[in-house]
N, C-alpha and C positions, 0 to 999 in steps of 0.2 A: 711408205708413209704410215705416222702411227697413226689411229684413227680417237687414239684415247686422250683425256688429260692426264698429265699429274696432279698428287694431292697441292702440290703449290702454285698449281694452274687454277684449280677447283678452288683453294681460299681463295687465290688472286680474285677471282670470277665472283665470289662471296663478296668482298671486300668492298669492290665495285659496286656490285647492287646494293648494297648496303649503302653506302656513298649514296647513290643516287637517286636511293627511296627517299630518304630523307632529306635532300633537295626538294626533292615532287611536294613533301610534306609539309618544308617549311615555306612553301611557296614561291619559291627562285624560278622554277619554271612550269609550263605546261609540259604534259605529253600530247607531239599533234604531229603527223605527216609532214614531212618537209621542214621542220621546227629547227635541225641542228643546220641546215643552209641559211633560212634566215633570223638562226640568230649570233647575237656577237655579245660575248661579255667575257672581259677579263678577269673579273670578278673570280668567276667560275675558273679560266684557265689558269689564274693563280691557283687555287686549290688542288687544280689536279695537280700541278707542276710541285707543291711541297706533296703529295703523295708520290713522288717520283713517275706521272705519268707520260710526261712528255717528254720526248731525245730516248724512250725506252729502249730503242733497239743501236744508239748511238755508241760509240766507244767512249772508255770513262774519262780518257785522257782529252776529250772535248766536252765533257760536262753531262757524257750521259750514261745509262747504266748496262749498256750490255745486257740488255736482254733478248731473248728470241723475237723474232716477229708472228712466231703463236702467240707469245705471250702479249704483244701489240694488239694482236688480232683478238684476244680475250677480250682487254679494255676495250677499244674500240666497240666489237659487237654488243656490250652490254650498254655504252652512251650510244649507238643506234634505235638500241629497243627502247628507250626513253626519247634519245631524239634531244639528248641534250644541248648543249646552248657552246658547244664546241670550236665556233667559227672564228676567233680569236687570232687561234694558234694554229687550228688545224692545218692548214696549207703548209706553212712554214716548217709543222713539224712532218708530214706527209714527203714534202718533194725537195722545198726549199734548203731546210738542212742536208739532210744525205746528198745534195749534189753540193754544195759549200763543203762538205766533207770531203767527197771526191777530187772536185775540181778547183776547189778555192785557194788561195793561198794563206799562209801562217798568219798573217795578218789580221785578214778575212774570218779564218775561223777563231780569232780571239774577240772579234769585233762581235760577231752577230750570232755567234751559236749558244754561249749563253744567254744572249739578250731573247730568243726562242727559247731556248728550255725554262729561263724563267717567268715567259709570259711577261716579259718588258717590251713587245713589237708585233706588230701584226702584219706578215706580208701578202702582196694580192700576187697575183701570176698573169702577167702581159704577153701573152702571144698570139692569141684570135688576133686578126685584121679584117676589116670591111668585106678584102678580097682576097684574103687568107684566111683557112680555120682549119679543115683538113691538110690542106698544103702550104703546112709552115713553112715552105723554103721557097712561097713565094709572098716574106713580110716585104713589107714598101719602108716601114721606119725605118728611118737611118741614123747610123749616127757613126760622124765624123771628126776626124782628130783634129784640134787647135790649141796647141802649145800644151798643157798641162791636163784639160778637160779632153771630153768627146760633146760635141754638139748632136741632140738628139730630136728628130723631128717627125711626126708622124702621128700615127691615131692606133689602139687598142681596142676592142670591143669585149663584150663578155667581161669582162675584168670584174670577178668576183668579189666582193666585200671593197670594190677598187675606192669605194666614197670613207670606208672607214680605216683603210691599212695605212701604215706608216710609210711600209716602201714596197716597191711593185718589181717583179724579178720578171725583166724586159726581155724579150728578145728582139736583135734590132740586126739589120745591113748593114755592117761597117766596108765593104768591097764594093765597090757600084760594078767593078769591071771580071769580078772572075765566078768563075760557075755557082749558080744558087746556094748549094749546100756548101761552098767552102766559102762562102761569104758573109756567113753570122755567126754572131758573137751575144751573149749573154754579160747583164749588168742588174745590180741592186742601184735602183732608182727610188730618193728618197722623195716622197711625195709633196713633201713642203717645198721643194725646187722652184724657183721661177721658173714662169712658160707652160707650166701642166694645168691642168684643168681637166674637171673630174664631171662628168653629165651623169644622168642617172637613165637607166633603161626600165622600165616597169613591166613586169610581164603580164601573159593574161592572169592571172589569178591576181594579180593589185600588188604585188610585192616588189619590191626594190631591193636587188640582190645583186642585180650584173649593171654594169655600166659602160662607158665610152670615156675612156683617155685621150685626150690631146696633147702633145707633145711640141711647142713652138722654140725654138733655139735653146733647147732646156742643158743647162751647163754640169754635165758629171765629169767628179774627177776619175780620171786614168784608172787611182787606186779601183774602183767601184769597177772594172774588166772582172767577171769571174772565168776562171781558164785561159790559154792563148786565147788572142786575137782570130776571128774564125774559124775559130772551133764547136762555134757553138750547138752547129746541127747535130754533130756526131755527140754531144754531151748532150744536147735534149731526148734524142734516141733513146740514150740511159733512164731518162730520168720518166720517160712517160710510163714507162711499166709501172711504176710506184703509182700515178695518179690512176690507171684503170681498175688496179684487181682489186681493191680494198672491199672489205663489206659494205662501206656508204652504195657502192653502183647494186646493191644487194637490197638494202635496207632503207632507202629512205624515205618510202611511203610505206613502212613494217606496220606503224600501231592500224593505220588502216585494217592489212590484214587481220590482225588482233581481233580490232572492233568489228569488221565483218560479220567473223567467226561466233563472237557473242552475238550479236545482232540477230544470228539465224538460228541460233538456240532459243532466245526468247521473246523472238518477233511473231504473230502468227499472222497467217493470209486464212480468210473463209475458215476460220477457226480449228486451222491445222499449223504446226509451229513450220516457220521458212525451211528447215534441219531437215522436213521430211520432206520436201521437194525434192525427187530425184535430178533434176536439172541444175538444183542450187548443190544439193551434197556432192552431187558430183565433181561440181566447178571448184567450189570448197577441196575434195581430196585433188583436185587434180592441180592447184593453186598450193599446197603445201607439201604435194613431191617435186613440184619445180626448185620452192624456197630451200628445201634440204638440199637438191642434188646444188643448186647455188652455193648454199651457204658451203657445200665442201669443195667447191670450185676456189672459194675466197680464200679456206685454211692450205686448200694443195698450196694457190700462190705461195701463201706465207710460209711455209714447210718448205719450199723449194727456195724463195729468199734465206732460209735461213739452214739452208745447205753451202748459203754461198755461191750461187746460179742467177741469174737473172733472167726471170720468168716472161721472156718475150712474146712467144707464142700462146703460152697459158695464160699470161696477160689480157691479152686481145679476146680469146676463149671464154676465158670468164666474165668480160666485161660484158659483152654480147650476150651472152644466157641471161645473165642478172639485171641488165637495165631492160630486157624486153620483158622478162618474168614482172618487173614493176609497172611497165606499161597493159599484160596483160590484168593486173591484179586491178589497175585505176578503171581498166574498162569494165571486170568482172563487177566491180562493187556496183558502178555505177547502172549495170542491167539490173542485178538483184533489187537494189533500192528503187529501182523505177525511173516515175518522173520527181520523185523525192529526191533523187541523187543529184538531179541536176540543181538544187538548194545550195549555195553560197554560205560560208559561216555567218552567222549573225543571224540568221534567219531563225525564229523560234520552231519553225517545221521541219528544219533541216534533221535528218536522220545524223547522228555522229558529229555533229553539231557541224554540217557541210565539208567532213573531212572525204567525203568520196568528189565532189564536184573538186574540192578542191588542188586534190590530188588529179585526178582528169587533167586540165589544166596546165599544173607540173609535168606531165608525164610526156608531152612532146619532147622538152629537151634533155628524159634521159637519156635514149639511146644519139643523142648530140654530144653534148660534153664531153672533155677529154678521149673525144675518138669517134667518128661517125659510124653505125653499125656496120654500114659500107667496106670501110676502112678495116675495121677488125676482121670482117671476113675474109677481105685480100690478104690481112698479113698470115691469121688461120692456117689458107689455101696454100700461100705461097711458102710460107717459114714452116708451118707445122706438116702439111701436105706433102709439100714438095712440087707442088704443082707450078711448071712455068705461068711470070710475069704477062700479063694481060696486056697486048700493044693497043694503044689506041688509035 
């Protein structure tokens, strides 16, 4: 692995920040923790897609341009550090396409992978259940053939940006009768459908990001199968490595750390600056050899993606280091700042204008999403170890 850029990695990397200061400038967005989860604007993903951002790593011959996933992973880290307003597209272009690429058919990828690169559709990802989340291949929603359609019925949870997407890339039971994993199948479900109905989940911090799908006799046609019929386990297997290793499980309470770091330079206690607290500086160094050895966790993935490998193990690895690295950083701020930290944004006392409280908060469902820490240790142990399967 090289450990270096190229000069047209380094402009690329310019380019970006450039782009993106000047966002912050002209007022489009905030820089804040958690900011590119909840925010949504097309707006924005219009722009990046005429700067050829998004399908980056896509082949040309479906509307994208072949480039590395270092080169992904440049963009990406730099709308991390800002925290830009990403949520659009992201999914879509993160899991949704590269598997429509994989497993979709001619159709399929003429239908909807332009409509992704150019930031004309917003898709959400339906596979949490009530009483699935780690153990996807025990979903309840079904959906069943009649004549022309599949009948689809059931409930989603977590369903991210699910109040704002167009269409929601379902995983569902189409087998009532043969073993769990060869009994699901994957579908683009268009949100406007009769029968669905979209709840909203709020979490603690007051924000509205994940919600609940209901699914009542909801009528998709045939065409809308992505891959064979029950195939779908073995094609989500592929496709979760893309959702774990990215820098977002990295970066998404970063300006936190940022602001910390300032914070302790020119805050003082008993008339000595926070910096020279041996307890804080040291949390401080010991908080930003985690983020580097992370941050080279996130480029190996993408180095080995674009070797053409599919980073299973090193998947799982890096997810694990990076969302606990963000859960240690929400608890760090929040000891440093005191009883200060525990101040909610809007508050005129809040240090950071409430971006440690707030991030606390957040920080439960990182090491949840897209993979329970649990979960990535076993596959770790078992894929990357070698270590026999755990009987229960």
């Amino acid at each position: 692995m090289d450990f270096s850029f190229t000069k047209e990695q380094e402009r690329l990397r310019q380019e970006v920040r450039d782009f993106l200061e000047t966002k912050v400038t002209d007022g489009e967005f905030q820089v804040k923790s958690n900011g590119w989860v909840e925010s949504h604007s097309q707006k924005f993903s219009k722009d990046m897609s005429r700067r050829g951002w998004i399908g980056m790593t896509w082949p040309k011959e479906y509307g994208g341009h072949n480039q590395s996933y270092i080169d992904r992973a440049i963009v990406m880290e730099e709308m991390l550090t800002y925290q830009a307003p990403i949520g659009f597209h992201f999914l879509a272009d993160r899991q949704v396409g590269p598997a429509i690429i994989h497993f979709g058919n001619d159709e399929q990828k003429k239908t909807y992978l332009p409509k992704i690169i150019n930031a004309d559709i917003s898709i959400a990802i339906g596979l949490s259940e009530p009483n699935a989340g780690s153990d996807l291949v025990s979903v309840k929603t079904t959906a069943m053939e009649q004549g022309d359609f599949y009948i689809i019925n059931g409930q989603k949870v977590w369903t991210t940006g699910g109040h704002r997407a167009d269409y929601i890339w379902c995983l569902v039971r189409t087998d009532l009768n043969a073993p769990k994993h060869k009994a699901l199948s994957e579908f683009i479900v268009d949100v406007k459908t009769p029968g669905i109905t979209v709840r909203p989940i709020i979490n603690m911090a007051g924000v509205h990001s994940f919600n609940e799908i209901f699914f009542e006799d909801v009528k998709v046609p045939k065409e809308n199968l992505v891959g064979p019929k029950n195939r779908g386990f073995y094609q989500l297997m592929a496709q979760v490595d893309y959702e774990r290793a990215g820098l977002e499980r990295l970066m998404q309470n970063y300006p936190l750390f940022k602001n910390l770091v300032e914070y302790a330079k020119k805050e003082k206690r008993n008339g000595n600056p926070l910096s020279k607290d041996p307890f804080i500086r040291n949390k401080l160094a010991e908080l930003e050899v985690e983020y580097q050895v992370g941050r080279l966790f996130c480029y190996q993935v993408a180095w080995t993606l674009s070797q053409g490998r599919i980073p299973n193990y090193e998947a799982a690895l890096c997810k694990a280091f990076c969302t606990q690295f963000e859960q240690r950083l929400s608890d760090a701020a929040t000891r440093v700042l005191g009883l200060y930290g525990q101040l909610m944004p809007g508050s005129k006392y809040a240090p950071m204008d409430g971006d440690a409280a707030d991030s606390y908060l957040w920080s439960v469902s990182y090491t949840i999403q897209g993979g329970t820490l649990e979960v990535l240790k076993n596959i770790v142990a078992t894929r990357g170890l070698g270590l026999p399967v755990a009987k229960s």
